[in-house]
N, C-alpha and C positions, 0 to 999 in steps of 0.2 A: 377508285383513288388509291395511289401505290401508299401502303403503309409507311409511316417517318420512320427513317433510323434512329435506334437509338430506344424507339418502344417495349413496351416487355413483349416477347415471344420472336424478336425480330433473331436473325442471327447473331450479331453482334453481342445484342445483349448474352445470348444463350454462349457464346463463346467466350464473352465477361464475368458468366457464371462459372464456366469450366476451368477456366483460368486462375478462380479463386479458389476453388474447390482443391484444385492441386498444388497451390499454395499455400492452402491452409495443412493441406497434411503433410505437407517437406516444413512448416513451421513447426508442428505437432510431434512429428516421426523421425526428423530428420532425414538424409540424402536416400533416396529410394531411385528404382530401375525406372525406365521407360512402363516396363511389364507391369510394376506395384504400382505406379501411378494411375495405371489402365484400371485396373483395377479395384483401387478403390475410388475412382472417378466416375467406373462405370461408361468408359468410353473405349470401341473399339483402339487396336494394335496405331492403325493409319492416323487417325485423329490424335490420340495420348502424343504422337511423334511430333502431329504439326503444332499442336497447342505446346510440345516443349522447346521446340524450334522458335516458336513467337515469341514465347518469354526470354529464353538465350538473348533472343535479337534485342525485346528492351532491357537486357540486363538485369534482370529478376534472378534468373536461376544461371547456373553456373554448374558444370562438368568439373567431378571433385575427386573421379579415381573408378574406376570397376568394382563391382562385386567379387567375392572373395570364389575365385575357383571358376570364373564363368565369365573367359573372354569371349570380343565382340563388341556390337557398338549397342545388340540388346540387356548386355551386362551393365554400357554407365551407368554410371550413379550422377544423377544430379542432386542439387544444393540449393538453398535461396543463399544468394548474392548478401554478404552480411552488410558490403557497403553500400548498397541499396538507397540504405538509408540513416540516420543518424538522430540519437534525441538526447537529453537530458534531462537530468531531475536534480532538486535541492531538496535538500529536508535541513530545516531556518531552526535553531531552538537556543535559547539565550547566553549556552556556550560558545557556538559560531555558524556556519555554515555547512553542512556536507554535502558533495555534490558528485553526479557520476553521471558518465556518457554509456549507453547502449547501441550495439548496433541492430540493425532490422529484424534479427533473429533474438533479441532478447542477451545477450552476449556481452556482460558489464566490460568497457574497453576500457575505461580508465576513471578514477577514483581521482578528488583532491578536496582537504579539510583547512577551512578557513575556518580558526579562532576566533574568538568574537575583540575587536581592539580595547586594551586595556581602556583605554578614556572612551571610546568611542566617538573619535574625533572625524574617523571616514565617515562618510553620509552612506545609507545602506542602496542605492543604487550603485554607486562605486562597487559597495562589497559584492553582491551580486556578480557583477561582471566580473571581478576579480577570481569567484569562487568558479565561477560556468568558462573563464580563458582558462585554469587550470585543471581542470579536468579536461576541458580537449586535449592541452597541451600532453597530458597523461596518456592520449588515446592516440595521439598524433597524429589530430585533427586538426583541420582551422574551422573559425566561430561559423563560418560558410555552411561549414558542411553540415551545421546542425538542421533540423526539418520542425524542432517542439521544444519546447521549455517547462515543463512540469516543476513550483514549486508549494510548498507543504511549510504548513506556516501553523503553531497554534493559532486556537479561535478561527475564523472566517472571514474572509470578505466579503462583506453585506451587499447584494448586488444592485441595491437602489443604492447604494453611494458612492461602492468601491471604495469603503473607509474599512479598514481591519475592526474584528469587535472580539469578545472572548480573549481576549489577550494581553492585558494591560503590561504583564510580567515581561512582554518583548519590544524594549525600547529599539526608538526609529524605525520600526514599521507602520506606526500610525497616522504619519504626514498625508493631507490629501490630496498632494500631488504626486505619491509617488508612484502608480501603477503608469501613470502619464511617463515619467521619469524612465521607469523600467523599459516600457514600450518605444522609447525616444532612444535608448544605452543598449539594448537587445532586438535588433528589428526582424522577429520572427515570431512566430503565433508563440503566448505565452499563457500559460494556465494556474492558477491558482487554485490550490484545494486544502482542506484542516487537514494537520498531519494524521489523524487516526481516521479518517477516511481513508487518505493512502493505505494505514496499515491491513486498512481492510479491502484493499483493492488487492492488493499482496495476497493476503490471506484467500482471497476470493479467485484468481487467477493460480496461483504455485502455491498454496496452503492447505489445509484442514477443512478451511471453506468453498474447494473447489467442488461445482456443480448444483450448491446450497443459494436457493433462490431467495432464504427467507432466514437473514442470521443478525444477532449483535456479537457488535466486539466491542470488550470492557476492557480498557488500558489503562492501565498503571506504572506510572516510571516519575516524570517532576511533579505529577497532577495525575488526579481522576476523569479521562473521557469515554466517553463512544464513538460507536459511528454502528448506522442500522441501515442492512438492506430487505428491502422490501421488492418483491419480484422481480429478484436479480440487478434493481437499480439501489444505488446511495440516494438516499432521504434526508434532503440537508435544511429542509424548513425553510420559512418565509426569508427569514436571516440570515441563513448559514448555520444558525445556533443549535441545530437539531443534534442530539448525542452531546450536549454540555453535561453528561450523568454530574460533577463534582457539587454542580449545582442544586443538589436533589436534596430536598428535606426529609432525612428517616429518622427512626427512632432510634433514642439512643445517645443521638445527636444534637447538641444546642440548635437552636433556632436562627439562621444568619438571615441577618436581613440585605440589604443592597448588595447583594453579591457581585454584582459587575466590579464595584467599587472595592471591593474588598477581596475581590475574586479567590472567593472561594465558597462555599457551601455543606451544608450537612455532611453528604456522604466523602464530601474530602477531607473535614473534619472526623469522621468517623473511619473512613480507611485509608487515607491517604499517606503515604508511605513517609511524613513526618510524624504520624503519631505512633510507628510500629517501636522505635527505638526505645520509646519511654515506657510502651507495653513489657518489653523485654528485659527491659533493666528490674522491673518489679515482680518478673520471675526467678532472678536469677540469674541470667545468660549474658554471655558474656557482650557485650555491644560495644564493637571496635570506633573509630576515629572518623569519619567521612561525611560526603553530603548523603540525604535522608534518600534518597533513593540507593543508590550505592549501597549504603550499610543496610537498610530493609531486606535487600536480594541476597547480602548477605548470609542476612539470618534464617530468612524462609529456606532457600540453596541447606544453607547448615539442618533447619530442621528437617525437610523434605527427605535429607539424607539418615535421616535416624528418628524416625516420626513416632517409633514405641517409648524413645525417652521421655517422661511425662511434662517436663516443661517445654519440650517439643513439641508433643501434641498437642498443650495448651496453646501455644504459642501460635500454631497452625487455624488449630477449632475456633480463637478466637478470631482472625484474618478473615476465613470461609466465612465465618457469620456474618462480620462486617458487609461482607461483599455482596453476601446472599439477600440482607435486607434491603441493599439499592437495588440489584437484582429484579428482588419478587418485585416493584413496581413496576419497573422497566418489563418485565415477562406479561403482568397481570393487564398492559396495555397493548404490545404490540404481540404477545405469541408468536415468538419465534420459534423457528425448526432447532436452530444452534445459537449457543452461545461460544464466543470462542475470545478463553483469558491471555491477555498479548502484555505488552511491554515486558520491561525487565523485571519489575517485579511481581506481576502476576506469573512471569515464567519461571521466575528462580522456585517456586511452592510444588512446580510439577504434578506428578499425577497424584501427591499426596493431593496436596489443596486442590486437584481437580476433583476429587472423587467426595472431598469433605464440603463444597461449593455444592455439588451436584445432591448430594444429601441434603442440605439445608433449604436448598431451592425445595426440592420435593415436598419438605410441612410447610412452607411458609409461599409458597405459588401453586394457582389448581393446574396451570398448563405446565405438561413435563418435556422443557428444551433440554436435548443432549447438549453436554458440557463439555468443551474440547480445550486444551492449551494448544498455543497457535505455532506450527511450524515454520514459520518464516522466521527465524529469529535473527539473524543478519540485516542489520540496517533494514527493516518493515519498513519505514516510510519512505526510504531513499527509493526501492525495490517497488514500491507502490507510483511512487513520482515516475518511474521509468516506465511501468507497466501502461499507466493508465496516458502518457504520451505517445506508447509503442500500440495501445491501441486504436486512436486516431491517424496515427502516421501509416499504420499498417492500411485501413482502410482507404486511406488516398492513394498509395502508393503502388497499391494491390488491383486498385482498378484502373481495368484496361481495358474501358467499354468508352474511353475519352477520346 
């Protein structure tokens, strides 16, 4: 019986493999010869030609100039095709909307920040659309050309209900018709994910956390979260509610009870970048005018930069400790490889408060995760929203065994 196409070992497939193989290292490397392709594909001169002949024809790769000093047709340099493909992301937080378009190769085209409306008189399907036609309109794209919609929302959506949870603080995201709504105003695959997942999608792909199959990220910027992976996957729980850290009972800390209701918890209590300002004032330091995130980053930024001044270092030793005692739970449960400090204000503390985090984990957890502040520091979530669209889209897109 003649084997089906389309089977593993069949040709087809084996040229579905090769196909991606060489698209992943013009993604990876950028524009390379016929020769480099060969090369690290592992495919004779004849072959490397026809498989980049194929791709040209479905518009994958693209001829983008010669190699420097070495005409001929074994010199081009191909490319992947940026227009290939097209996605977006939102990162939703109760200022307003920020949203960006990528093209195939990861390549942010266009940017647009939608304010949250003073009354909030739009309904947030509206806003939505309003946020995702501006930014194409940035990229000078139509709504068409997008392939994915990646938006980043605190808290989660629950997926026995598709009702937002973890996020009381974001009004008009909680209607339970609005995923209906969305999906009725945006007719293209759309995804949902907590924004500190994204950041650690980010981190995990173009960060600190690139290659680390086993990391938490501890974010701090309006509120205390995480987001934890576990063999290279995001661990979002029965609920979505997996990495609510602010919710964490430590010492130290008063006892909060209904925290949904009151959202918020021990370790927000205890380091959440509204109690850092009244710590500061009762040193001494000088604590300017703004919202508590804001003025927190700050101060940390100010100490990090002169961490031998002693209300500095106070100021610091005190934060690291905070942090370290949600921490040690979080470690003494899941053991992780890395920890890796993100938002604005675990970033403003730098390697000081990395190195005074990393000390304090040490007496007070038996497992020792390296401590890392997180390189993505440009729009994490928005960067995450794009990534984790750019890898679904990459995967349809990419295969050419259909």
């Amino acid at each position: 019986m003649a084997e089906r196409s389309g089977t593993p070992g069949t040709p087809k497939v084996l040229r579905a493999m090769n196909d991606r193989a060489a698209l992943d290292a013009l993604l990876e490397l950028g524009p390379l010869t016929r020769t480099r392709i060969g090369r690290l594909t592992g495919l004779s001169k004849p072959t490397a030609s026809q498989l980049l002949a194929r791709l040209e024809s479905a518009g994958l790769v693209v001829v983008t100039g010669t190699s420097e000093g070495s005409p001929g047709p074994n010199a081009q340099l191909y490319a992947l095709n940026p227009r290939t493909a097209h996605v977006a992301g939102l990162d939703v937080t109760t200022d307003g909307i920020r949203a960006g378009v990528a093209d195939i190769t990861g390549r942010i085209t266009g940017l647009y920040e939608l304010p949250t409306p003073r009354h909030r008189s739009k309904d947030t399907a509206e806003q939505v659309v309003k946020a995702v036609d501006g930014a194409v309109k940035a990229a000078g794209l139509v709504r068409e050309d997008l392939h994915r919609l990646v938006i980043g929302t605190p808290g989660a959506f629950d997926p026995s209900t598709g009702r937002l949870r973890y996020a009381s603080h974001l009004p008009g995201w909680h209607s339970p018709t609005l995923l209906d709504e969305l999906a009725a105003a945006l007719p293209m695959p759309i995804e949902y994910e907590n924004d500190v997942n994204l950041a650690a999608i980010a981190e995990q792909r173009l960060g600190v956390a690139r290659d680390r199959d086993d990391f938490v990220l501890l974010w701090n910027k309006f509120g205390i979260g995480g987001a934890i992976v576990i063999d290279g996957r995001l661990h979002r729980g029965f609920t979505g509610g997996a990495g609510e850290f602010g919710f964490l009972p430590v010492p130290g800390a008063p006892v909060i009870r209904q925290v949904s209701k009151v959202n918020s918890g021990g370790f927000q209590e205890l380091a959440g970048a509204q109690e850092l300002p009244a710590y500061a004032r009762g040193l001494g330091l000088d604590v300017p005018d703004g919202r508590h995130d804001e003025v927190s980053a700050a101060l940390l930024a100010r100490a990090a930069a002169e961490p031998a001044e002693p209300a500095h270092r106070e100021f610091l030793q005190h934060y690291a400790t905070a942090l370290a005692l949600g921490l040690a739970s979080v470690v003494a449960v899941l053991d992780p490889e890395l920890i890796v400090l993100s938002g604005s204000v675990n970033s403003a503390g730098g390697e000081p408060l990395r190195e005074l985090v990393a000390a304090e984990l040490a007496e007070l957890a038996a497992p020792r995760p390296q401590v890392a502040i997180a390189t993505v520091q440009d729009d994490p979530v928005l960067r995450g929203a794009l990534e984790a669209a750019l890898a679904t889209t990459r995967d349809e897109v990419f295969d050419t065994s259909r």
